[in-house]
Every structure is written in structure tokens, then in C-alpha cells.
PDB file with SEQRES, HELIX, SHEET and CRYST1 records, atoms N, CA, C and O in Angstrom:
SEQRES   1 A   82  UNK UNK UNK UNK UNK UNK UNK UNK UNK UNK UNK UNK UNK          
SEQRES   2 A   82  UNK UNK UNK UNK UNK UNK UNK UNK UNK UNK UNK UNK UNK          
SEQRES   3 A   82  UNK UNK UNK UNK UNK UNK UNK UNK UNK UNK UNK UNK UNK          
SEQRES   4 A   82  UNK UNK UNK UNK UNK UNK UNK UNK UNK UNK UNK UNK UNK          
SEQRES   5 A   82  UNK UNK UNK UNK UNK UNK UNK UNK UNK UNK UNK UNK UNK          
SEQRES   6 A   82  UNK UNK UNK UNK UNK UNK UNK UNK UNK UNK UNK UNK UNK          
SEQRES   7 A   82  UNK UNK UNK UNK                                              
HELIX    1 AA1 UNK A   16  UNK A   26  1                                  11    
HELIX    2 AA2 UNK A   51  UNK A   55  1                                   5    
HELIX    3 AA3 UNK A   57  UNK A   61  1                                   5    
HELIX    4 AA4 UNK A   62  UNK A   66  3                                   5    
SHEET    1 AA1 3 UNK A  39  UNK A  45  0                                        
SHEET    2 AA1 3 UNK A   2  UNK A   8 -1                                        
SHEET    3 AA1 3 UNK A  76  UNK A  79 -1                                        
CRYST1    1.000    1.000    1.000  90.00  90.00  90.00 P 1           1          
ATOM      1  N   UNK A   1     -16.556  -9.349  -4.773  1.00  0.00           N  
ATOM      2  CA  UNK A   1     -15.586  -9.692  -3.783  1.00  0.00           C  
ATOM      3  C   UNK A   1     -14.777  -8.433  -3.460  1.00  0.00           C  
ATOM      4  O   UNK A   1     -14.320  -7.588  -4.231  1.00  0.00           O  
ATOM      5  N   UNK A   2     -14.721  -8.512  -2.272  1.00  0.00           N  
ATOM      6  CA  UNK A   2     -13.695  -7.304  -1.595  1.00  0.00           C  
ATOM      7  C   UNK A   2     -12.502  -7.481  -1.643  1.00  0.00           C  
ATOM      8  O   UNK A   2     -12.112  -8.607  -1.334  1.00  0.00           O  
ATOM      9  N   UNK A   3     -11.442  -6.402  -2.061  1.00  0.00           N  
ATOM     10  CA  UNK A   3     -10.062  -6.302  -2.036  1.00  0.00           C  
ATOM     11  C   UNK A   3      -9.414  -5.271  -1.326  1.00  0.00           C  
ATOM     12  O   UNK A   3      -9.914  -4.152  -1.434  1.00  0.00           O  
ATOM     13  N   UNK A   4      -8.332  -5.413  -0.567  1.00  0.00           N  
ATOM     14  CA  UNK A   4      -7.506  -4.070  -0.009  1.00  0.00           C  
ATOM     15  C   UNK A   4      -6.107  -4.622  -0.474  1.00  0.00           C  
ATOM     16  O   UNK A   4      -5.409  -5.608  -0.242  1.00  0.00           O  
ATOM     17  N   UNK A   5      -6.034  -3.130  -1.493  1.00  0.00           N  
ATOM     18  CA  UNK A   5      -4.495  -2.943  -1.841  1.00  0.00           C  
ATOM     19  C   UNK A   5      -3.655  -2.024  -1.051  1.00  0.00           C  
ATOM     20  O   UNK A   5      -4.212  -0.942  -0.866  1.00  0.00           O  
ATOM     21  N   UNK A   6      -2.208  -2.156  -0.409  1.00  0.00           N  
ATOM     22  CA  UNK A   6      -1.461  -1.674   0.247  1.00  0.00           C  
ATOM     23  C   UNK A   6      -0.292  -1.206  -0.257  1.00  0.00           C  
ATOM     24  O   UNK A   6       0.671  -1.959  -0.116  1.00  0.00           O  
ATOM     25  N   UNK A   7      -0.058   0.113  -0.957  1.00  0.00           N  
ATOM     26  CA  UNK A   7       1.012   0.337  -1.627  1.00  0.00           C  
ATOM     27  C   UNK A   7       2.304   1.318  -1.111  1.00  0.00           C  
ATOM     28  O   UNK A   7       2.175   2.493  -0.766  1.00  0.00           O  
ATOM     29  N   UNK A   8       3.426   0.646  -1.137  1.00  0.00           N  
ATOM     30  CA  UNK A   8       4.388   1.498  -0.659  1.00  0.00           C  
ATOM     31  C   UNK A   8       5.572   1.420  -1.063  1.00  0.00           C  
ATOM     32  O   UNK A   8       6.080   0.508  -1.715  1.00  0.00           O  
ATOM     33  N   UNK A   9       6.320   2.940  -0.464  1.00  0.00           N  
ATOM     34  CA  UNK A   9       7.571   2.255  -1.425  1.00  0.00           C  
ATOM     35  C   UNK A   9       8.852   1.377  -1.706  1.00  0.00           C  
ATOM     36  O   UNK A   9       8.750   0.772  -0.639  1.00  0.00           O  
ATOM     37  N   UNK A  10       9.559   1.024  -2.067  1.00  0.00           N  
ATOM     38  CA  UNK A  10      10.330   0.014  -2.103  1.00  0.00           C  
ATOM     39  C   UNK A  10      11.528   0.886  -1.599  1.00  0.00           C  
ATOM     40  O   UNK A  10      11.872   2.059  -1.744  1.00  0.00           O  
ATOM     41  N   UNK A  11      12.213  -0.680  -0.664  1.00  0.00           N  
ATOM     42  CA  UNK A  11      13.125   0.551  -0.192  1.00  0.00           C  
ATOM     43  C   UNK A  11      14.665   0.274  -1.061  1.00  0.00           C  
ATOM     44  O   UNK A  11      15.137  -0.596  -1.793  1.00  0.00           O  
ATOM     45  N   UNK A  12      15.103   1.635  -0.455  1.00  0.00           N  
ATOM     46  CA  UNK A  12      15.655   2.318  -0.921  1.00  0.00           C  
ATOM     47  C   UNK A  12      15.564   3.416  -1.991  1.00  0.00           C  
ATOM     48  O   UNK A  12      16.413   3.929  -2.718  1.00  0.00           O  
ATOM     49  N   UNK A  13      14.140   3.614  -1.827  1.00  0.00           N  
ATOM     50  CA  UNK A  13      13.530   5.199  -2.188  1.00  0.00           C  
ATOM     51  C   UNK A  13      13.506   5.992  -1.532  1.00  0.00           C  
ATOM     52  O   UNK A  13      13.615   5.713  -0.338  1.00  0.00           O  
ATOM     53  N   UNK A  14      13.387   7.097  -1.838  1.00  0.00           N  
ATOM     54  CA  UNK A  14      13.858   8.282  -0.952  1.00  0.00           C  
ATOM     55  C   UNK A  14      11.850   8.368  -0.498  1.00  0.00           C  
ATOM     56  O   UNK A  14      10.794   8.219  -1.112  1.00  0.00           O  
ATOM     57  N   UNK A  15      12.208   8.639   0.674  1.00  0.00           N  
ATOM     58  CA  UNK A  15      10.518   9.064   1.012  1.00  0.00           C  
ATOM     59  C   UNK A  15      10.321  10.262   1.541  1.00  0.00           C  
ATOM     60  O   UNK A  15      10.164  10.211   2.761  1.00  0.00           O  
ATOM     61  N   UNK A  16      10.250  11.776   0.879  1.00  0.00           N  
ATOM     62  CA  UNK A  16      10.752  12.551   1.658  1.00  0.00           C  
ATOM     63  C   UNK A  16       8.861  13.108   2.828  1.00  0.00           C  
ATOM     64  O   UNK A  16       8.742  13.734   3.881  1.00  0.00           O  
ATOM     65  N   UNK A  17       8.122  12.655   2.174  1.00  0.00           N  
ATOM     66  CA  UNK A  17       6.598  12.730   3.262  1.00  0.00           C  
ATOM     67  C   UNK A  17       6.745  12.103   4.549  1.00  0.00           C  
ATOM     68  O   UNK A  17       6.407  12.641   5.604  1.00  0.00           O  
ATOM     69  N   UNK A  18       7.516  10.368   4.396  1.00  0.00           N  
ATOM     70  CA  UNK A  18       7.843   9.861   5.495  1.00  0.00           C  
ATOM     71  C   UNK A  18       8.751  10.814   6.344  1.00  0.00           C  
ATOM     72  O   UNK A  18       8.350  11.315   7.394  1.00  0.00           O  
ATOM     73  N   UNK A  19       9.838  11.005   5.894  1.00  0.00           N  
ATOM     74  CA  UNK A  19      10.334  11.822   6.351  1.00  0.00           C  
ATOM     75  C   UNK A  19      10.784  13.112   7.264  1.00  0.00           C  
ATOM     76  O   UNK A  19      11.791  13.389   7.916  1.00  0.00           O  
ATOM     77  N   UNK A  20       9.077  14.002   6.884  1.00  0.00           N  
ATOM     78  CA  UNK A  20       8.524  15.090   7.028  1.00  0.00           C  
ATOM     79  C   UNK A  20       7.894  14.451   8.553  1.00  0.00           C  
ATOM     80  O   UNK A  20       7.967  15.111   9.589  1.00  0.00           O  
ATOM     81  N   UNK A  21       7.415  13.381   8.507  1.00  0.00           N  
ATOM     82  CA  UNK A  21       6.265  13.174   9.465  1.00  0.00           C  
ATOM     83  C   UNK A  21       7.080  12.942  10.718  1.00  0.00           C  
ATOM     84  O   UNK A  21       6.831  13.486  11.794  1.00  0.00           O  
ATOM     85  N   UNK A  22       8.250  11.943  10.465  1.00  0.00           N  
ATOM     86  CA  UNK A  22       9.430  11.275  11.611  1.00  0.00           C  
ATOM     87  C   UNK A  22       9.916  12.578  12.449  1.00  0.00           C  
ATOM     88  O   UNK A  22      10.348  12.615  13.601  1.00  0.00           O  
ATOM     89  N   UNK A  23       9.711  13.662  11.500  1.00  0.00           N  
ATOM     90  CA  UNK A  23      10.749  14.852  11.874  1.00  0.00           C  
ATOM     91  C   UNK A  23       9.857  15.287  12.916  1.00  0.00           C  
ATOM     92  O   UNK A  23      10.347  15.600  14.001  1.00  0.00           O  
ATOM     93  N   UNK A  24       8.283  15.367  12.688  1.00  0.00           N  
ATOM     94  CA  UNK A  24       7.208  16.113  13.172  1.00  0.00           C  
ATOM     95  C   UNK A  24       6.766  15.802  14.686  1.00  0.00           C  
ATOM     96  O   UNK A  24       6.397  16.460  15.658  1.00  0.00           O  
ATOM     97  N   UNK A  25       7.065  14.058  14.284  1.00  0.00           N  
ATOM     98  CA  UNK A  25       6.674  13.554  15.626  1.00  0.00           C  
ATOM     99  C   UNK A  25       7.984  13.882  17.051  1.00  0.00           C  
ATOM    100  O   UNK A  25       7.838  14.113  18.251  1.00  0.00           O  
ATOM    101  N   UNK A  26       9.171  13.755  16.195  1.00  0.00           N  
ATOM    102  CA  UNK A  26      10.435  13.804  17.083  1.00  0.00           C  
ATOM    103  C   UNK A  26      10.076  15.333  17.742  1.00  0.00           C  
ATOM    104  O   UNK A  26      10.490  15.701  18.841  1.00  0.00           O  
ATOM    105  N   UNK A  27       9.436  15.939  17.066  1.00  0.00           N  
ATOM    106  CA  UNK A  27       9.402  17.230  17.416  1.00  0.00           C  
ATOM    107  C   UNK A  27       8.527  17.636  18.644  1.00  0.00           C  
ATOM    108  O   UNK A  27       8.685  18.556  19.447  1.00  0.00           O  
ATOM    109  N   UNK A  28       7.401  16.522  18.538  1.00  0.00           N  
ATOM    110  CA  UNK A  28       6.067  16.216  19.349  1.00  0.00           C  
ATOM    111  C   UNK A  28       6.672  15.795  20.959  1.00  0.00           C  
ATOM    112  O   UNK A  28       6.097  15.927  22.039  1.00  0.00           O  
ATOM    113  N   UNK A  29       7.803  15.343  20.715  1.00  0.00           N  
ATOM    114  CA  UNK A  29       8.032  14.447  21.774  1.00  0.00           C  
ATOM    115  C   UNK A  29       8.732  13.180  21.839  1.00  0.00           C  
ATOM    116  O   UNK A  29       9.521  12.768  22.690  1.00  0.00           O  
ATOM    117  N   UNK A  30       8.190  12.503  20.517  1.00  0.00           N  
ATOM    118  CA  UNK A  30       8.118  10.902  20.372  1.00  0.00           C  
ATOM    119  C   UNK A  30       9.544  10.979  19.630  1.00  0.00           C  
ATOM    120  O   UNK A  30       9.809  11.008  18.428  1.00  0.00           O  
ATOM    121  N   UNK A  31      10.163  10.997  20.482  1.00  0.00           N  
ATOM    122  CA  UNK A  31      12.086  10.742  20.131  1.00  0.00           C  
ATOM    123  C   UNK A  31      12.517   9.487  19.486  1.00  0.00           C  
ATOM    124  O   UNK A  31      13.335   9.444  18.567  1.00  0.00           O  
ATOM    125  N   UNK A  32      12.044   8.674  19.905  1.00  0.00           N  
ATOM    126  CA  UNK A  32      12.244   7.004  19.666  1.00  0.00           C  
ATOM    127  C   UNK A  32      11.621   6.624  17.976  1.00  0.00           C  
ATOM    128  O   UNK A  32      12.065   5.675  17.330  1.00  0.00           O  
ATOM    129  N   UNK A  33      10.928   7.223  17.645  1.00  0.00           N  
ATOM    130  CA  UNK A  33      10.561   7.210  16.138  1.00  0.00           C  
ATOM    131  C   UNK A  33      11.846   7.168  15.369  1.00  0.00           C  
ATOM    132  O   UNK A  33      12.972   7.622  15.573  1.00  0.00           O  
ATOM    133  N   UNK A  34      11.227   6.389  14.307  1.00  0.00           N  
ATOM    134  CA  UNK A  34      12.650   6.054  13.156  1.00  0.00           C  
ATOM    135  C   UNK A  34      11.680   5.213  12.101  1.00  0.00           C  
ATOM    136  O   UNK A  34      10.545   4.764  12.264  1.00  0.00           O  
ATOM    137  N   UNK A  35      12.743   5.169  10.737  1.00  0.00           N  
ATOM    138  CA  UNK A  35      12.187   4.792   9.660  1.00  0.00           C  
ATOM    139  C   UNK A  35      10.921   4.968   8.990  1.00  0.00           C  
ATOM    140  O   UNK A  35      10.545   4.384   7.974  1.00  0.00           O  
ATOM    141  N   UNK A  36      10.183   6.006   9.799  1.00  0.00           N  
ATOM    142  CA  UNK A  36       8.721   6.144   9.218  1.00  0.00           C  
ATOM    143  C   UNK A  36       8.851   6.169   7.388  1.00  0.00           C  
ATOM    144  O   UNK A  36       9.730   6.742   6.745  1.00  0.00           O  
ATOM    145  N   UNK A  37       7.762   5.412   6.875  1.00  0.00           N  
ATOM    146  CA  UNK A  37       7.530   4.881   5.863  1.00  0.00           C  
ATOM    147  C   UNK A  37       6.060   5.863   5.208  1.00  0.00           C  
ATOM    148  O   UNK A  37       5.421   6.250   6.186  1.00  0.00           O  
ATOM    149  N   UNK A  38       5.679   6.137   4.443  1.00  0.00           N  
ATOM    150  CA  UNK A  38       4.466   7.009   3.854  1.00  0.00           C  
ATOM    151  C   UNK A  38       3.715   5.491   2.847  1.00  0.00           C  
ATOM    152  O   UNK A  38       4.514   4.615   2.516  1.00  0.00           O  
ATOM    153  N   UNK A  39       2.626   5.374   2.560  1.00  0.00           N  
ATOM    154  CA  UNK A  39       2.039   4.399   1.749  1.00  0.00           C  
ATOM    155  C   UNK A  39       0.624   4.968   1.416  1.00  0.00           C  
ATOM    156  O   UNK A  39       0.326   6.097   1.805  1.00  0.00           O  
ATOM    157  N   UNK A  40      -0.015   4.411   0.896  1.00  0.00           N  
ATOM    158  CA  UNK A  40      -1.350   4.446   0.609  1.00  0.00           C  
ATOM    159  C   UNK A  40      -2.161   2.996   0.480  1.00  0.00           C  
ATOM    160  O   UNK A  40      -1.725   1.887   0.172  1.00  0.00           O  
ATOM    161  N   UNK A  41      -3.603   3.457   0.858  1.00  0.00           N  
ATOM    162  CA  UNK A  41      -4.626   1.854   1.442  1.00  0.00           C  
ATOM    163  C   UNK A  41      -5.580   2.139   0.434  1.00  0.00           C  
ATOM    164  O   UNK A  41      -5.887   3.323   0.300  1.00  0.00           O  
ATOM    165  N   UNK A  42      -6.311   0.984  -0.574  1.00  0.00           N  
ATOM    166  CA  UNK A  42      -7.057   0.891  -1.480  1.00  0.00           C  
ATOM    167  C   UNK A  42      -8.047   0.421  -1.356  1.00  0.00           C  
ATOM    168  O   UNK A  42      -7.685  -0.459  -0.574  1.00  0.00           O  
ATOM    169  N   UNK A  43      -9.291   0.218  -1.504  1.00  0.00           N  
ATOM    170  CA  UNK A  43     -10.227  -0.826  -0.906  1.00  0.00           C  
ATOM    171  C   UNK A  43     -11.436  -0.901  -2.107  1.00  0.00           C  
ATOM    172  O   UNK A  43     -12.322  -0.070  -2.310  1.00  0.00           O  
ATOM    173  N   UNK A  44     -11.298  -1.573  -2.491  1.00  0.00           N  
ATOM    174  CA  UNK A  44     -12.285  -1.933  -3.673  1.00  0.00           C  
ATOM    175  C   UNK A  44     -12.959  -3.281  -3.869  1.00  0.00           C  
ATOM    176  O   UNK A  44     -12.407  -4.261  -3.369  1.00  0.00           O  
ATOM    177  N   UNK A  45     -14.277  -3.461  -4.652  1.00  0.00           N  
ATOM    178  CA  UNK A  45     -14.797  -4.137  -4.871  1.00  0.00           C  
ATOM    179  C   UNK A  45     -14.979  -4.939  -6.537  1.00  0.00           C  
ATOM    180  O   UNK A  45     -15.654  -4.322  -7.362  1.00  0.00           O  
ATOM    181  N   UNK A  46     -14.502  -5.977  -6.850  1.00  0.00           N  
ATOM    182  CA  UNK A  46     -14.401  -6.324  -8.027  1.00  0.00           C  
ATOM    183  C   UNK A  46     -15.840  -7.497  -8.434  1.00  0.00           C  
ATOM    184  O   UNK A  46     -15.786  -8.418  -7.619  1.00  0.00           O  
ATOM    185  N   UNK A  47     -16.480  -7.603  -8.961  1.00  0.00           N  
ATOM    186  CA  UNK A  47     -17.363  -9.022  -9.694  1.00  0.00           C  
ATOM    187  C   UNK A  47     -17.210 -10.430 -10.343  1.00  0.00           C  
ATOM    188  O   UNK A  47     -17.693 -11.064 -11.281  1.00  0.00           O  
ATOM    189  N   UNK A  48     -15.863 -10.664  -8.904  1.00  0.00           N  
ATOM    190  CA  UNK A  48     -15.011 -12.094  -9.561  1.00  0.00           C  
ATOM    191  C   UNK A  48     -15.686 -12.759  -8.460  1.00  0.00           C  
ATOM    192  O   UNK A  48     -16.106 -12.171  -7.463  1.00  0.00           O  
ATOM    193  N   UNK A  49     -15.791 -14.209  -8.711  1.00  0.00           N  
ATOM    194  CA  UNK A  49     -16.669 -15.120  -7.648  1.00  0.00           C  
ATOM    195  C   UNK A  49     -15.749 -15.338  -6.924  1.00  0.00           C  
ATOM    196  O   UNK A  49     -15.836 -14.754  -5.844  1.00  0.00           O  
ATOM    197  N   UNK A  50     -14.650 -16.110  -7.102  1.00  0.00           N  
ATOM    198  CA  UNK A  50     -13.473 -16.533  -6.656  1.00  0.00           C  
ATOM    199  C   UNK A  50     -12.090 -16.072  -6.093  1.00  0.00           C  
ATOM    200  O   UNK A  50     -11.298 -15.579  -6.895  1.00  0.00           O  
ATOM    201  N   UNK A  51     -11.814 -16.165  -5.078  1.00  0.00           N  
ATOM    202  CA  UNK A  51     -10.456 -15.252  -4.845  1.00  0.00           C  
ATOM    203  C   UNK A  51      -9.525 -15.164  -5.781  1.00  0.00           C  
ATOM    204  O   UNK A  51      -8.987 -14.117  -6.141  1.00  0.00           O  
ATOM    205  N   UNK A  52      -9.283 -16.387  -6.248  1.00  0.00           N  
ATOM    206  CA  UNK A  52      -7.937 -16.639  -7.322  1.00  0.00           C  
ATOM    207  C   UNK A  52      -8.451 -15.505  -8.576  1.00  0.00           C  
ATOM    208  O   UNK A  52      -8.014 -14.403  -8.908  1.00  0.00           O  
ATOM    209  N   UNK A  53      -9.154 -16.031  -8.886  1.00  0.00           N  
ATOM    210  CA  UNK A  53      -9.894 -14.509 -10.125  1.00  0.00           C  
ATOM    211  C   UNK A  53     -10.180 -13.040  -9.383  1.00  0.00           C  
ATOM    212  O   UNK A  53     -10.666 -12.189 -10.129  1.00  0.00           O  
ATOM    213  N   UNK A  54     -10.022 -12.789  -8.500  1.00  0.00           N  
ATOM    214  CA  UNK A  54     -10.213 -11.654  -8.265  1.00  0.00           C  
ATOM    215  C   UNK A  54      -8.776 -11.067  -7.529  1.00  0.00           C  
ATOM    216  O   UNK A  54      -8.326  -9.921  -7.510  1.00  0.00           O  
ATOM    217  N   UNK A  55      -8.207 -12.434  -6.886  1.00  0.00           N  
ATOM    218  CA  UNK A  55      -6.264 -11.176  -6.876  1.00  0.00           C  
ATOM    219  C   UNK A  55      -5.918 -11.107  -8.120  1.00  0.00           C  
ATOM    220  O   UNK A  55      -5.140 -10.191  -8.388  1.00  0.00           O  
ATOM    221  N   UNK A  56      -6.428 -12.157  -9.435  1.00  0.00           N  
ATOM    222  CA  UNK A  56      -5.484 -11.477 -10.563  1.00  0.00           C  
ATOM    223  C   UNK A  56      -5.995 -10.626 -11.276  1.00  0.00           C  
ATOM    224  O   UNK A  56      -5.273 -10.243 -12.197  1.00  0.00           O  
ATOM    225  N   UNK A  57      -7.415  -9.982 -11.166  1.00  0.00           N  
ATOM    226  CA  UNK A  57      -7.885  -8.916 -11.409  1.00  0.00           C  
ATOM    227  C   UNK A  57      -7.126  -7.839 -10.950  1.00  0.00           C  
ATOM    228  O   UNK A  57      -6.549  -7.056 -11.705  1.00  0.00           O  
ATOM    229  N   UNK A  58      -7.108  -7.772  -9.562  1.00  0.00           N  
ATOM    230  CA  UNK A  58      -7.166  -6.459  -9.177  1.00  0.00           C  
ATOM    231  C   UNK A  58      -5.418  -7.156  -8.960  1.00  0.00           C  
ATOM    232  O   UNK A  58      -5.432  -7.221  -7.731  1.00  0.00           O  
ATOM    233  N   UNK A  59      -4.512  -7.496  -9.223  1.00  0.00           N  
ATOM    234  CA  UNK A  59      -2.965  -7.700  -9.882  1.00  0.00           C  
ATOM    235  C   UNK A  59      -3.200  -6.675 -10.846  1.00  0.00           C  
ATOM    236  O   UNK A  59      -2.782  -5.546 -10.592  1.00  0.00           O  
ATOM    237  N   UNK A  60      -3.846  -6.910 -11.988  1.00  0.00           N  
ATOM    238  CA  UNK A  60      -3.327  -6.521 -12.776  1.00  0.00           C  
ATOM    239  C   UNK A  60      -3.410  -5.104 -13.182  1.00  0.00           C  
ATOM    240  O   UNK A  60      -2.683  -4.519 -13.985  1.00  0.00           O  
ATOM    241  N   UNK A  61      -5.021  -4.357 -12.087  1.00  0.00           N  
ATOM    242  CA  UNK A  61      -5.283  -3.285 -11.937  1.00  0.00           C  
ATOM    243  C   UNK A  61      -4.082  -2.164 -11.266  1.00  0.00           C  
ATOM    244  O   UNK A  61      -4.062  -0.940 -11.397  1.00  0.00           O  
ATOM    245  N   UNK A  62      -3.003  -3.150 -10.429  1.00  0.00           N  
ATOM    246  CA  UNK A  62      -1.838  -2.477  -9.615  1.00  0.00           C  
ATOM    247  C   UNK A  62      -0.715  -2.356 -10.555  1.00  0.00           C  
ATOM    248  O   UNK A  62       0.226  -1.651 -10.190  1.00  0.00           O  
ATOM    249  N   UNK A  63      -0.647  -3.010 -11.878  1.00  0.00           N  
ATOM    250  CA  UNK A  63       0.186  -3.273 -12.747  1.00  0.00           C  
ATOM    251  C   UNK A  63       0.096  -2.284 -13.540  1.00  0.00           C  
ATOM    252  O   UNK A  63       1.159  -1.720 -13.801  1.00  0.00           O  
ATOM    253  N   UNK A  64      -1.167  -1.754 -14.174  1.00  0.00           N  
ATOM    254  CA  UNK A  64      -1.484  -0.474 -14.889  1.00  0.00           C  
ATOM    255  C   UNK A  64      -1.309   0.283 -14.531  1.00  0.00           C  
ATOM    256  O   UNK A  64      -0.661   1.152 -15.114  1.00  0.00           O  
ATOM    257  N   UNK A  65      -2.132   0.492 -12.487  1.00  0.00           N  
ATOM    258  CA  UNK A  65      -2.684   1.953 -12.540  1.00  0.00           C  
ATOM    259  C   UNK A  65      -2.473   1.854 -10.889  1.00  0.00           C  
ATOM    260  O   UNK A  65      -1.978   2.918 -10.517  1.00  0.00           O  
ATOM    261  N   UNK A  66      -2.605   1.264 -10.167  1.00  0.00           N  
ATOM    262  CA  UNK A  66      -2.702   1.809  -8.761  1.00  0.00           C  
ATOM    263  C   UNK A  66      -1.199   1.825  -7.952  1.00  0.00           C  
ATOM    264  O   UNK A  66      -1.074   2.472  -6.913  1.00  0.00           O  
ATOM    265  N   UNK A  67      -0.308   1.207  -8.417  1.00  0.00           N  
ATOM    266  CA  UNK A  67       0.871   1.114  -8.186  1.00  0.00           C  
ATOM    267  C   UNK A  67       2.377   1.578  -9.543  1.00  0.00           C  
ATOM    268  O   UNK A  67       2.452   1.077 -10.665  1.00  0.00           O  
ATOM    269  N   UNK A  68       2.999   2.231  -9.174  1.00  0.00           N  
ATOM    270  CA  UNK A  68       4.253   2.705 -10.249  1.00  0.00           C  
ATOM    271  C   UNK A  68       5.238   1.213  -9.967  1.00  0.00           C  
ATOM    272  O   UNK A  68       5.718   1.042  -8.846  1.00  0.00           O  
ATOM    273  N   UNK A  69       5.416   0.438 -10.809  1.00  0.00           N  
ATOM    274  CA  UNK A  69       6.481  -0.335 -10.298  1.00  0.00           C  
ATOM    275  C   UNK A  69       7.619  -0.048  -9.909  1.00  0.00           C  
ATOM    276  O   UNK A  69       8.142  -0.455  -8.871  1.00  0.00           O  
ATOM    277  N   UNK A  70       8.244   0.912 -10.976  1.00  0.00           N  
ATOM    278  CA  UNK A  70       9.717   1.214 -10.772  1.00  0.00           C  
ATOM    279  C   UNK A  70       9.836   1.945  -8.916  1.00  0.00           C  
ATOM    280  O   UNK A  70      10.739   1.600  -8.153  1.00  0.00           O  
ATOM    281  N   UNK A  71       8.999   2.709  -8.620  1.00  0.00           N  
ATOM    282  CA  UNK A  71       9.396   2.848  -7.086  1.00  0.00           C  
ATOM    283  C   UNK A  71       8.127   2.851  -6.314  1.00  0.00           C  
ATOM    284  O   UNK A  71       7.642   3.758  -5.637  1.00  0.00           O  
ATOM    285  N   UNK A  72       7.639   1.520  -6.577  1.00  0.00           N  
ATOM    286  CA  UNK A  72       6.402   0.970  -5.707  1.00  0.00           C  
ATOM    287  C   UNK A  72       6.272  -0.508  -5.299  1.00  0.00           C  
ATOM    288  O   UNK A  72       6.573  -1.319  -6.175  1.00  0.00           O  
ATOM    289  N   UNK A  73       5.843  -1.020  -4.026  1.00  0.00           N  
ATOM    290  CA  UNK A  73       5.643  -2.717  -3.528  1.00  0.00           C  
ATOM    291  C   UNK A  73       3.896  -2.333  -3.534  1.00  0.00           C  
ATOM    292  O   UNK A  73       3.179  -1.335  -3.451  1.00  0.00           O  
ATOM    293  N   UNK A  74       3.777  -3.634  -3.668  1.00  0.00           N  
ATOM    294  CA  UNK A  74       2.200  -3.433  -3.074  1.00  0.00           C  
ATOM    295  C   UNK A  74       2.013  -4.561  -2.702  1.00  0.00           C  
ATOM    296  O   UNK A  74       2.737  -5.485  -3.073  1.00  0.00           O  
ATOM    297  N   UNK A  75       0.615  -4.778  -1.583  1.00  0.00           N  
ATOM    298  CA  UNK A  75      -0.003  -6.502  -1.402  1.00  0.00           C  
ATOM    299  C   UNK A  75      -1.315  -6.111  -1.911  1.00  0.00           C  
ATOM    300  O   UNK A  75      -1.921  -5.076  -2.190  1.00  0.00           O  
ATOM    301  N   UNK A  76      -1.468  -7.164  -1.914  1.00  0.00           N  
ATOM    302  CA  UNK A  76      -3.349  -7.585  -2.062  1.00  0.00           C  
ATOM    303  C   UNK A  76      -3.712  -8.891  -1.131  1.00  0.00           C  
ATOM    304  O   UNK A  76      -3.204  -9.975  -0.845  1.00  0.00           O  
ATOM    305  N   UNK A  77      -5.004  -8.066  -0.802  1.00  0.00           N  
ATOM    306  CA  UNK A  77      -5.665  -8.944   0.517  1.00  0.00           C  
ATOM    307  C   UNK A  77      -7.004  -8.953  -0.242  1.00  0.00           C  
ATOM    308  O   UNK A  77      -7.599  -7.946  -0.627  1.00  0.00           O  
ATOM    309  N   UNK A  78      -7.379 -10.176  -0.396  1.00  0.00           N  
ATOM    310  CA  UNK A  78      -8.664 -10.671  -0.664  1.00  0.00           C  
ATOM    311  C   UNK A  78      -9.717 -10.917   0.494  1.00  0.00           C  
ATOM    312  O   UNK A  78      -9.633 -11.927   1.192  1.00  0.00           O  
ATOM    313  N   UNK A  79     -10.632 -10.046   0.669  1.00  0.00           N  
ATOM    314  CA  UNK A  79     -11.610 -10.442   1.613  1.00  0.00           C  
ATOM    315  C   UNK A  79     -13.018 -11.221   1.430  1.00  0.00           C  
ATOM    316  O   UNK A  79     -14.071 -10.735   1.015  1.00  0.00           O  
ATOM    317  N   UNK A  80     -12.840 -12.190   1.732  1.00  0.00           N  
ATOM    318  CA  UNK A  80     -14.166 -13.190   1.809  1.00  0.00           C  
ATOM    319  C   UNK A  80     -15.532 -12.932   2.637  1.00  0.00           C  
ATOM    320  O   UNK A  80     -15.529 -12.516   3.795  1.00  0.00           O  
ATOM    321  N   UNK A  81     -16.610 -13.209   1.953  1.00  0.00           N  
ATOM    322  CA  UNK A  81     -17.518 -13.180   3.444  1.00  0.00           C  
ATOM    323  C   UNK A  81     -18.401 -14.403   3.633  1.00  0.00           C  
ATOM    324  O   UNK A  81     -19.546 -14.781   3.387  1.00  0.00           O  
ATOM    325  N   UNK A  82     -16.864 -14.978   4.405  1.00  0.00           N  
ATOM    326  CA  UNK A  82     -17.430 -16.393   4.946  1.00  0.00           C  
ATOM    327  C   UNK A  82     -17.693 -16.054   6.262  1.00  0.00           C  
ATOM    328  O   UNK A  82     -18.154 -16.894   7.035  1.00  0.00           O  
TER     329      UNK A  82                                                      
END                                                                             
């Protein structure tokens, strides 16, 4: 079963990449930009039959290792192929 994890940071973290980029675009032109946010997209495949067994797989994979809690959110999207 397919999974996409979406990790970013929680706010009221400092994001200084987001940051960098808001500055880049204002610079481009695109004035109206604000709050840009920085994250990272995961996409993996786990050997659970079931959705319910396979978000708490790959839960618990974000709990160890793909996500920092203290200054990280993440989702998980379970993809089916119905």
C-alpha cells in the first residue's frame, strides 16, 4: 500500500529557508507573497493490506524517523488502488 507523508513545521518555528524563498520571490516581482512555509513530501510503499495497518505503520515510522516532533506537524495520506 502506498503512503504520502507531508512534513512541516509547526508554527511558530522560525523557518528561516521559508523565509529565504518569500524574500526571493518579492524580489522576482511577486510582492503579494507572505508566510511562505518550507516542508518536505515522502512517498513510500509499506506491505500492510489495510489502510488502518498501514497509517499506523508508517505513524509510527514519522514518530522515530521521518518527522522531529518537537518542531515538526506531519499528515499521512493513504493511497488505495481502488
Amino acid at each position: 500500500m502506498k503512503a504520502k507523508v507531508t512534513v512541516t513545521l509547526k508554527s511558530g518555528v522560525l523557518d528561516p529557508q521559508g523565509r529565504a524563498i518569500e524574500g526571493a520571490l518579492k524580489s522576482l516581482g511577486w510582492k503579494g507573497v507572505k508566510g511562505v512555509r518550507v516542508g518536505k513530501s515522502i512517498e513510500l510503499e509499506v506491505d500492510e493490506k489495510d489502510p488502518q495497518s498501514a497509517k499506523a505503520v508508517v505513524e509510527k515510522m514519522c514518530e522515530k524517523l521521518l518527522a522531529n516532533p518537537v518542531t515538526e506537524k506531519y499528515q499521512i495520506e493513504i493511497i488505495t488502488d481502488r
